[in-house]
N, C-alpha and C positions, 0 to 999 in steps of 0.2 A: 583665539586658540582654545583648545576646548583643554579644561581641569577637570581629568579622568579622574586623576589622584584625590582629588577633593570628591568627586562621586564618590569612588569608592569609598571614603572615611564617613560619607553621609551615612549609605547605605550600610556599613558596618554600626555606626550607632543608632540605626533602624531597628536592624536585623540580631544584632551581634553578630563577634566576627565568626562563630562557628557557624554563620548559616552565606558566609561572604566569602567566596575562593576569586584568589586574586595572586596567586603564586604559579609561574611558570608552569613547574612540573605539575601543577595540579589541573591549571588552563589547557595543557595537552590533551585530558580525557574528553573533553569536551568540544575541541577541533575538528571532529568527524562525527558523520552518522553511518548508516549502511550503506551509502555511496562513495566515490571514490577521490571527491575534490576534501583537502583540508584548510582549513582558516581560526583560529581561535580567540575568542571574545577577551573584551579587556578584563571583564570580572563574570562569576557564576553565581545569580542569588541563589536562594531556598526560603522561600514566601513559605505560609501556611494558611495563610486566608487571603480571603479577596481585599480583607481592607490593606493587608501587605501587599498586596499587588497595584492598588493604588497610590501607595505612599510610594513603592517602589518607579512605579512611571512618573511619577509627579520629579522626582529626583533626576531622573533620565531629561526628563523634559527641561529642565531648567537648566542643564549641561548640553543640552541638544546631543544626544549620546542614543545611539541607535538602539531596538531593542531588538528581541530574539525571544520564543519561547521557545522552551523542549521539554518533551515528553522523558519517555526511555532511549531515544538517539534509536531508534529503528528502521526510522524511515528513510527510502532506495533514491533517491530523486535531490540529497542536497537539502532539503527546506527546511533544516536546524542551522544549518552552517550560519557562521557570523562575520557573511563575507565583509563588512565593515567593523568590523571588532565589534565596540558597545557591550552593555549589560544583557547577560544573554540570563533567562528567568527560568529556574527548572525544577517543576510542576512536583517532581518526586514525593515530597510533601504534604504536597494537597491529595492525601491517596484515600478520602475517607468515602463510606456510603453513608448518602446523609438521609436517605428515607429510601423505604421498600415500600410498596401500595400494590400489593397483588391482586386484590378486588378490583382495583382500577387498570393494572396492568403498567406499572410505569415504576422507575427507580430514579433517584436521584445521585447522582454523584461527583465527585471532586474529580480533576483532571489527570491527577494523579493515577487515578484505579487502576488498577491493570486490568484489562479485556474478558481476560477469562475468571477474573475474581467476582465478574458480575453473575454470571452463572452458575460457580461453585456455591456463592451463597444460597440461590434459590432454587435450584436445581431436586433438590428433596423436599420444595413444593408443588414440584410440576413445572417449573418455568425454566426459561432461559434467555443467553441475549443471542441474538441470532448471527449479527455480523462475528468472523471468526477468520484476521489475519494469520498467517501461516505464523509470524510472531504473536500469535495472542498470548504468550504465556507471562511474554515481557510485553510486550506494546498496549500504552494507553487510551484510556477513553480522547482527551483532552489532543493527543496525534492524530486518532482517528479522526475525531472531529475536522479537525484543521484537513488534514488530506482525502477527507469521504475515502473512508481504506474499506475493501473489500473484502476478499476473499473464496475459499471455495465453495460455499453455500450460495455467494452471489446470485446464482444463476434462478434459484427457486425465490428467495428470500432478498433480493436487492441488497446496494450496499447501504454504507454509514447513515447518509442522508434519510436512505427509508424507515430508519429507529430512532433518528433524532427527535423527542416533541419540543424540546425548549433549551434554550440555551443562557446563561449570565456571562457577560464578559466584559473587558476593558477596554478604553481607547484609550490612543496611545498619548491623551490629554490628561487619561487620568478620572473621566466618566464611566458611570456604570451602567450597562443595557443589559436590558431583559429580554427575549426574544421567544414566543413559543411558548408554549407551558404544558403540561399532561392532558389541558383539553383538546381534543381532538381538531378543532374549526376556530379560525382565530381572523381577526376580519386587519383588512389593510395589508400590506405588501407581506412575502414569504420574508421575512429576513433571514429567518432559523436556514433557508433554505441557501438564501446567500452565501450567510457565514459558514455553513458546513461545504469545505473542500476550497475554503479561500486561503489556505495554507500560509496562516500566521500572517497575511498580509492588511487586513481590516483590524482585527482585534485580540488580544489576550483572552481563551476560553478559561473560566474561573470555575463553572458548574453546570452539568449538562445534564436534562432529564432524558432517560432513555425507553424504548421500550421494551416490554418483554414479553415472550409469548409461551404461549404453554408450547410442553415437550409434546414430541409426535407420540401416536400409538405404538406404532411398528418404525423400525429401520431396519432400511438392508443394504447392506456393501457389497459390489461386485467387483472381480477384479478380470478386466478381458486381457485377453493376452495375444501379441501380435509378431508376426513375424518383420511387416513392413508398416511404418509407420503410416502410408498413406492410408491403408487400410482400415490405422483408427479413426485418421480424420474420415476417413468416408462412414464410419460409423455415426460421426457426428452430424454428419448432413442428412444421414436416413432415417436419427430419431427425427432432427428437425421437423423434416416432411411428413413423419408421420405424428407429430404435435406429442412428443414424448418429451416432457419437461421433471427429470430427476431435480432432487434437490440439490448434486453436485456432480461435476465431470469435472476427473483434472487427467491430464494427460501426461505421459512422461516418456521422454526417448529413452534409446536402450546404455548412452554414456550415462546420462542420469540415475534411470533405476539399478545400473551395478553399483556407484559410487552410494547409493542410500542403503541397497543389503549386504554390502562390505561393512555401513558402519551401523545398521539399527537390527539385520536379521528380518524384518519385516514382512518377508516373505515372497519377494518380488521375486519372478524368474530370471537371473543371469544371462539365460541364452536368447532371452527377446528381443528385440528391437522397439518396439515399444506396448504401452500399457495402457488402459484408460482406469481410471478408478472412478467409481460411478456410483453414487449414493441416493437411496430412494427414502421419501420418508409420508407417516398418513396414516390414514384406519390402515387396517390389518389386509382388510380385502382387496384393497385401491392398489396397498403395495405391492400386494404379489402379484397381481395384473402388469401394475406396471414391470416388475422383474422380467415377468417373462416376456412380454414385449421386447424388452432390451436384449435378453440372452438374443432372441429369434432376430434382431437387430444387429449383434454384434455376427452371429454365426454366418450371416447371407454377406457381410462384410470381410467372411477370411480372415476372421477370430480363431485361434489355434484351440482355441479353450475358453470357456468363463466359470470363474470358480465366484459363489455368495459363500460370504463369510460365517462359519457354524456358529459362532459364539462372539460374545459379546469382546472377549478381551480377543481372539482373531482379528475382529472389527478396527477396536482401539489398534493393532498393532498396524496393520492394513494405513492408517491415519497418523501415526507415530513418523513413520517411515515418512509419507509425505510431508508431514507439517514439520519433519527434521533435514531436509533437502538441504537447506542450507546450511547446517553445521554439518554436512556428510559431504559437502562440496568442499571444506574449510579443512577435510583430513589429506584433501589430493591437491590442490589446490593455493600457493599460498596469499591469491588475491583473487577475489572474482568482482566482476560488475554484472547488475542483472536489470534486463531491460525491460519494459511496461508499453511494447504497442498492442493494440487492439486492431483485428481484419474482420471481415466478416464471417461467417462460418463456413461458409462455402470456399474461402482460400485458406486454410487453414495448412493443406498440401501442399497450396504453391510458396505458401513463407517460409513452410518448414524446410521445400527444396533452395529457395532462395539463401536462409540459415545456413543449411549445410554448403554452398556455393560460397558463401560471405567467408565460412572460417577455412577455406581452401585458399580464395584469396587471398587473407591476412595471414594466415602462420597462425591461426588462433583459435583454441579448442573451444566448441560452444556445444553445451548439453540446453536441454528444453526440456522444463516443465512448466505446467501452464493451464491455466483455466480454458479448458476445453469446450464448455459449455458455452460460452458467450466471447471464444475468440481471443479473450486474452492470452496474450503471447506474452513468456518468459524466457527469453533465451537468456542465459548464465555464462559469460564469458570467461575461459579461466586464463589467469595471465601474470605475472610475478612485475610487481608497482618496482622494484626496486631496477627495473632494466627499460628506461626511459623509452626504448624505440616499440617495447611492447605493450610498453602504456600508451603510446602515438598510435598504433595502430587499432587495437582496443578497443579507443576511443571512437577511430571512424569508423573500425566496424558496427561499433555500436550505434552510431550516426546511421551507417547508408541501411539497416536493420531498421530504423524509425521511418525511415525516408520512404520503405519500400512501402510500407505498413500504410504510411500516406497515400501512396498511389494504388493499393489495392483496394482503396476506398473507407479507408481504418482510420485513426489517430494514435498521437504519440504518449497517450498514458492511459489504463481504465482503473487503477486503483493509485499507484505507486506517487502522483500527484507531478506535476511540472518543474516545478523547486527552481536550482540554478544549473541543472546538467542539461535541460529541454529548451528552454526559454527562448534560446537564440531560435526554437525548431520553431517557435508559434507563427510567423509567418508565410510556413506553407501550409497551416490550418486555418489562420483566419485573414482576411482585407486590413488595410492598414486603419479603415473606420472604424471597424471591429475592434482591432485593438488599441486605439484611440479613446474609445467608449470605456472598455475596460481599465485604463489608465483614469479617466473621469473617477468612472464609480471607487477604486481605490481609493482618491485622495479625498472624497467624500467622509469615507472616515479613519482615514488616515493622510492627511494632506501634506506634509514633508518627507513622508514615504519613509521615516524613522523605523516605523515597524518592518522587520526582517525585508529589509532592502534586497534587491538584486534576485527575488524570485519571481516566477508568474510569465510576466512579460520580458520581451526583449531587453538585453542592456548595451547591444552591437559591439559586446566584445569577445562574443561566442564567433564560431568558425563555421559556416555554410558552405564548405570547398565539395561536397558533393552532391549535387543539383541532380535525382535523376529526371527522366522523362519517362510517363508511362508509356511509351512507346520502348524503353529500355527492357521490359520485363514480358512483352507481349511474346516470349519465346516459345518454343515448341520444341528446343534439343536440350534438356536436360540430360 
């Protein structure tokens, strides 16, 4: 039988007990992340270095006492939860920058940092970090890490993976690995590449080198305006073809962009249906080429308008508004679940009619926003947790929304990570060798599976009751 109580008394005379929450009401904040399953850890460190973090595993291990890291509890997909109770470790702490190397192009930092603190500091040298979570304001290096988080620059700039050069971190023995480092070319297997987007299932990230890159010349913000949404996707399919790659497209239906200038003013039109926001960035010359390409793009697509933004704070507010989506869902709204499949660009219309089909069926309001550029689909379900039959429902809609995203030729996450709300979905993405392999390579370096249990891979106690067939969807009466 496992002696929490004696962990926890270890761990308090490691730590003291101000950096050890082990009291109920305190255990509650830490229960959830931005998704919608809850479960809460037996205790909550607050390490501040790596050697705490090996003293702290060392303690875990010797109670056989599962672990968990977390960031700022942001992430959409479950992969903080502590679906095993255990010592769950949170990075808060560790929020330092430990070296700037602008000649070199690379920053070092603790796990802790918040996203956009990496930018604000070097940002009045020319630089910046480039990946930029819609929660970049609160979410961490050290989450990012763990889930390869994206965001709306994706599309020009890749995600988490593409700015990682190195990484420090823990196994769940209590060893310490280095992985990567600000040289460019590193010889023998990618690990950095491994560990980035293995979502706390390998290792504890301690310290992550990142990169940076200088600020563009020129930016410009466009905002198109549509009356039917197909229209925007079909804008999207006709930069495609004509090899127009902005450095962001995010799209938004017309439930959406009311509920963001109800609560930010951001300038969205009310009477649209939907929007595309569309960001260009580069010499001076390149961008206004590419501007007008897009305008001439958006108008042959039955764009009612496209307005570029005059000024710089226009710009910011334009980006306010989106990257505030989610607390502007949180005033109408008093639960939402938001979902992470990815189609290809070219079905971007049939998901979005498929969406709007889904919450007919269930009783269930779904607004869409969503990385436009590369297909990532966001649909936002709004729904009140505390009425049991509409969290059931919700939930499969939220399911047969994944499922469809599978047979349109897509998968069931491009940023938001697999965690424990997907897991049971990995079977209609991969063969059972496939994820046979991937069970291998986990316990490689984490071989009792102590480290955040119950994400990734299947644990057969998820719910597959909606099986479609792509033959289900090959419709033509919408």
């Amino acid at each position: 039988m496992v002696n929490t109580s004696s962990a926890i008394s270890e761990l308090k005379h490691l730590l003291g007990a101000q950096s050890v929450l082990d009291k109920t009401q305190d255990l509650v904040l830490y229960e959830f992340d931005g998704s919608i399953e809850k479960s809460a850890p037996d205790c909550v460190v607050f390490p501040t270095s790596t050697e705490d973090v090996v003293r702290i595993v060392k303690i875990a291990q010797k109670y056989s006492l599962p672990l968990v890291g977390r960031g700022a509890g942001t992430g959409l997909s479950g992969g903080t939860i502590p679906v095993d109770g255990g010592v769950m470790i949170a990075f808060a702490r560790m929020n330092k920058i430990l070296e700037i190397d602008l000649e070199n192009e690379y920053a070092v930092v603790q796990p802790g940092v918040v996203n956009l603190d990496i930018t604000t500091t070097v940002q009045s040298n020319g630089y910046y970090y480039a990946p930029d979570p819609s929660s970049q304001k609160a979410c961490t290096i050290g989450g990012n890490v763990s889930e390869n988080a994206g965001g709306p620059h994706t599309l020009a700039y890749g995600v988490t993976t593409n700015h990682v050069l190195g990484i420090e971190a823990v196994l769940p023995d209590g060893s310490v690995i280095t992985v990567g480092g600000p040289e460019t070319e590193h010889p023998g297997y990618d690990l950095r590449g491994l560990l980035t987007g293995s979502e706390g299932t390998m290792v504890l990230v301690t310290k992550v080198t990142v990169r940076l890159m200088r600020s563009p010349e020129a930016v410009k913000t466009l905002l198109a305006i549509y009356d039917e949404p197909e229209d925007a996707a079909a804008t999207i399919e006709s930069m495609t073809n004509q090899a127009i790659v902005p450095a962001a497209v995010e799209m938004l239906d017309g439930v959406m962009l009311r509920m963001i200038e109800e609560a930010t003013h951001a300038g969205f039109p009310i009477d649209a249906n939907a929007v595309l926001l569309i960001e260009v960035e580069g010499p001076i010359e390149s961008v206004q080429e590419q501007v007008e390409k897009i305008q001439k793009a958006c108008r042959e697509s039955n764009s009612r308008e496209v307005r570029v933004a005059r000024s710089e704070k226009e710009r910011e507010l334009l980006w306010k508004g989106r990257k505030n989506a989610f607390g502007a869902v949180g005033r109408i709204s008093p639960t939402y679940y938001v979902q992470d499949g990815v189609v290809p660009r070219t079905r971007i219309a049939d998901t979005l009619r498929f969406i709007h089909e889904t919450s007919k069926k269930y009783g269930i309001q779904i607004s869409n926003i969503f990385h436009a550029g590369d297909g990532n689909m966001h649909p936002i379900l709004l729904f009140d947790e505390r009425d049991a039959d509409q969290l059931k429902r919700t939930k499969q809609a939220g399911t047969e929304i994944l499922q469809y995203c599978i047979e349109a030729g897509g998968a069931i996450t491009g940023e938001h990570g697999v965690g424990m709300e997907k897991n049971d979905l990995m079977p209609m993405l991969f063969t059972e060798d496939s994820l046979g392999m991937m069970e291998r390579l986990i316990k490689v370096f984490n071989p009792d599976r102590r480290l955040n249990p119950g994400k990734i891979l299947p644990t057969g106690k998820g719910c597959l009751e909606i099986r479609p067939t792509p033959t289900q969807y090959n419709r033509t009466d919408w």
